[in-house]
N, C-alpha and C positions, 0 to 999 in steps of 0.2 A: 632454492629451486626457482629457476625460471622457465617461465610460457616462452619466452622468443630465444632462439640463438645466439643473438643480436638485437640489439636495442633499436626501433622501428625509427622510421624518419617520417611520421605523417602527418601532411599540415591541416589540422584539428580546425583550428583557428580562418582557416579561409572556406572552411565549411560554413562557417554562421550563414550564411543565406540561407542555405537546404534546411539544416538545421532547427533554426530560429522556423522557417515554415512550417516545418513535420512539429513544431510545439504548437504555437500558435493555432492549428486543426485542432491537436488532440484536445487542448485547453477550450477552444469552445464549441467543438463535439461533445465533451464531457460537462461542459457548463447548459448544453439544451438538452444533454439526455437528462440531467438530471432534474430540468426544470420540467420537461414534458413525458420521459417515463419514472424516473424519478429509482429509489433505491428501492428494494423487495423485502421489506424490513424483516427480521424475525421478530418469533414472538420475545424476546431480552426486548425489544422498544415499543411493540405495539399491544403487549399483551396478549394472553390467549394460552392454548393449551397442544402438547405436542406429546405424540406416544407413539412409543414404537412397540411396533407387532410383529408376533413370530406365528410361522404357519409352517406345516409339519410340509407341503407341498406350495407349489406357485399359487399366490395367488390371484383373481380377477379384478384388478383395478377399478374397470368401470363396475362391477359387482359391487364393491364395496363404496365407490363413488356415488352411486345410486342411492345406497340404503341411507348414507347420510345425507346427500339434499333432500329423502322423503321423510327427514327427521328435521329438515329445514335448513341445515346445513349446507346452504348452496354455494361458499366461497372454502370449501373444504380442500385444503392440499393433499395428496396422497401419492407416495413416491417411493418408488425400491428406496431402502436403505442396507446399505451393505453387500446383499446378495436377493438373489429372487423370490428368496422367500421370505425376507423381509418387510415390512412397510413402516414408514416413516406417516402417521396422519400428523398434519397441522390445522386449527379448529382456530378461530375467531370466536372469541366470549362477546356473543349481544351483548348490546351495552346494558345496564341493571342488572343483569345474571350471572349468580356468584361461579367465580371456574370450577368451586373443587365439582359444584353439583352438575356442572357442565362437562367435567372431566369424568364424571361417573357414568353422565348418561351415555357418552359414546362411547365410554368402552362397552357398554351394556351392548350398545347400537353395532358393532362389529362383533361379538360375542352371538351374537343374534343372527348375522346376517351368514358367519362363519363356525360353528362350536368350538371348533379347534384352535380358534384364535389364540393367541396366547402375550399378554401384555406385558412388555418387560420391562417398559419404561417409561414414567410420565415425566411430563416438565411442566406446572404450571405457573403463568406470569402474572399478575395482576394487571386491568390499565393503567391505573397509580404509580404500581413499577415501573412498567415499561415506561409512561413520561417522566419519570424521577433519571433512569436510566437513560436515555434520550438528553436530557438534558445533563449527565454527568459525562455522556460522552464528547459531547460538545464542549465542556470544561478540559475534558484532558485531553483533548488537540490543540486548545486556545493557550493553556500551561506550559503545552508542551512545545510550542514556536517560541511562551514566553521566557522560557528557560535556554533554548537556540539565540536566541535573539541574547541575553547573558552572558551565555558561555562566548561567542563569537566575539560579542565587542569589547569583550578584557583579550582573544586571541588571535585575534587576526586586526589587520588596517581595514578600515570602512570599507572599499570598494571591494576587496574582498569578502567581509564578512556580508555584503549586501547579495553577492552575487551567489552565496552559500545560503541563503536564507530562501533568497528567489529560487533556484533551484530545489529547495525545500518543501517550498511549497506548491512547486510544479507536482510533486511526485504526486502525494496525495488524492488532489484533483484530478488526476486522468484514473488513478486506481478506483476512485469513485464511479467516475465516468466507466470505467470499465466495467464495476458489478453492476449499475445501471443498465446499459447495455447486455449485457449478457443474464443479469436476472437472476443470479445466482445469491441464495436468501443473505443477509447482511445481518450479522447478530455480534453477540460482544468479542469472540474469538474473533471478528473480519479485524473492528475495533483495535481490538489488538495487536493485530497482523501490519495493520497500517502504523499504529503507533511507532513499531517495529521498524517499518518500513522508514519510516524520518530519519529513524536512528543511522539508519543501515548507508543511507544517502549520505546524511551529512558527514559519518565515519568518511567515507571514499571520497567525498571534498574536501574535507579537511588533509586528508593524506596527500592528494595533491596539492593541495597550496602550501604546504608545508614543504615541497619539494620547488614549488615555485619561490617562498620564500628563500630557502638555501639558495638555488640557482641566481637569486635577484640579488644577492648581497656579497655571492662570491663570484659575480661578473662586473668591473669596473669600466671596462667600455668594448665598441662593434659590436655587440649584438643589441637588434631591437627587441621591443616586449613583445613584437609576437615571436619571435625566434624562441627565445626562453623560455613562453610560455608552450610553445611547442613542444618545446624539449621538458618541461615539466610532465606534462600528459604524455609522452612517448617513454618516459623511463619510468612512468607507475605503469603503464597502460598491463605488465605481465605482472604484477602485485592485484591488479582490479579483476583482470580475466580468471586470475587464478582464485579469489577471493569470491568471485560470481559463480564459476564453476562448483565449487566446494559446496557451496551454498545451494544450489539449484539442484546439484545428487540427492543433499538430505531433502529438500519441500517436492520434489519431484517424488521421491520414494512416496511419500508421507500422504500425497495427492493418491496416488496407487494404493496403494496400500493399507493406508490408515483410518480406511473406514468413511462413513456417511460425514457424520462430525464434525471429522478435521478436515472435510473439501474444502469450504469456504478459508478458512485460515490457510491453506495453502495454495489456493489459488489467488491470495491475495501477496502472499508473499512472491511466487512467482512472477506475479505481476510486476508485483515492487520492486523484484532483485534487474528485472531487465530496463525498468523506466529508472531506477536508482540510477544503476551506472550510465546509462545514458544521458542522464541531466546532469550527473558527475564531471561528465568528458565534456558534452557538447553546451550545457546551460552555463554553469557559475563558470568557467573560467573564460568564455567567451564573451558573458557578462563584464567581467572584470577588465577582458580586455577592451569591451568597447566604452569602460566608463575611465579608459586610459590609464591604467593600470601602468605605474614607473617603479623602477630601484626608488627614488626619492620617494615617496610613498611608505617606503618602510624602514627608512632612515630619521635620524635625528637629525636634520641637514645645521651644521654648524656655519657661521660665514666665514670665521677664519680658516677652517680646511677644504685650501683651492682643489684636493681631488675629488671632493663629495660635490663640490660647486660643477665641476666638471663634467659630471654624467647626464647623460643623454637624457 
């Protein structure tokens, strides 16, 4: 199945200005939101306690906002989950104060404020946790480039694998910057999503330079490397669209549909699936080509064979 009728003619490649600009913002928009509003952690890193409440009718937010800051709970979250008559509370454990007795008192604290409250659900985190977590998550981002970084330099030629890596870690960095921005709470399901999201990048670089490789070794001369590399990204470009698409029906449903929960996880993938392909097309192979990217490159150049000596 293909996206185009016809295989596209667009020069990807002489885009790098615009391009290379439109990263460059996001990369340090996303480097000072992070530094000056910073991520909206959940309670998986910061600890603390989260319960969801059912109520048989709507009910009054700042009602129930109220009764917990008069119980001292003045950094209390409180937020539809699912449907109106839901409520998602998320509680910050004072420091010295154990959660479970902290988890009991608020449910007490909403039980009180409403009878009919009805609590379906707690979560509780320890601080301990949460910085043990914090700190494992950190571990398997660092593994997880340290295992890209691996896989790449046994499969690809250096300027390539560099330009797959850079592009790699573009993604990441703006999906941060973007839950920053938008505030939307960041817990190990985001974690996840992101992790995901590397994968999902590098899969669709890799697919193109693999098509760059072919085209590189089955052209012996007239064409330059941006021609080819042109033509690499114009003949994936309806394997990518179609590959994004697919993907964006299920985390688009799933964002809809799937409840309080799973927003964050898919609204990190959405994010992911449109900066993925984007860094895909316009990062690593633009990269590649500006670190001059040649056939020779991914040849064993012999001296005795005058055709390989030959090439451009």
């Amino acid at each position: 199945m293909e996206f185009f009728k016809r295989t596209p003619n667009i020069d990807f490649i002489s885009m790098r200005p615009v391009t290379y600009g439109i990263s460059i913002v996001m990369i340090i928009g996303s480097i000072l939101l992070l530094a000056f509003k910073g991520l909206n952690l959940g309670i998986d890193f910061t600890g603390g306690v989260a319960i969801e409440v059912h109520y048989p009718q709507p009910p009054d937010h700042d009602r129930v906002r109220d009764a917990l800051e008069e119980a001292g709970f003045t950094e209390a979250l409180v937020q539809s989950f699912g449907s109106s008559r839901d409520l998602m509370v998320r509680v910050m454990v004072p420091e010295g104060q154990n959660v479970n007795e902290v988890s009991a008192h608020i449910q007490e604290i909403l039980r009180t404020a409403d009878p009919d409250a009805e609590v379906r659900r707690t979560e509780v985190v320890g601080p301990q946790v949460g910085r043990d977590l914090t700190e494992q998550g950190g571990l398997a981002l660092l593994f997880t480039f340290i295992g890209i970084l691996i896989y790449l330099a046994f499969r690809f030629e250096k300027k390539m694998a560099l330009g797959t890596v850079l592009a790699a870690i573009h993604d990441p960095l703006v999906i941060l910057g973007f839950f920053a921005l938008a505030q939307i709470p960041f817990d190990l399901s985001v974690l996840a999503a992101v992790l995901a999201v590397i994968g999902y990048s590098i899969n669709d670089t890799v697919v193109i330079f693999d098509r760059v490789r072919e085209i590189f070794l089955g052209t012996r001369k007239g064409a330059s490397s941006k021609e080819m590399l042109n033509q690499a990204v114009n003949q994936t470009l309806s394997r990518t669209l179609m590959t994004t698409f697919s993907v964006l029906f299920v985390v688009v449903s799933l964002y809809l549909f799937g409840g309080e929960t799973l927003k964050g996880f898919s609204a990190a993938i959405i994010a992911g699936v449109f900066v993925g392909t984007y860094s895909s097309i316009f990062v690593g192979v633009a990269l590649a080509y500006d670190m001059k990217l040649k056939p020779q490159d991914l040849l064993e150049i012999k001296k005795s064979d005058p055709e390989l000596d030959a090439l451009p």
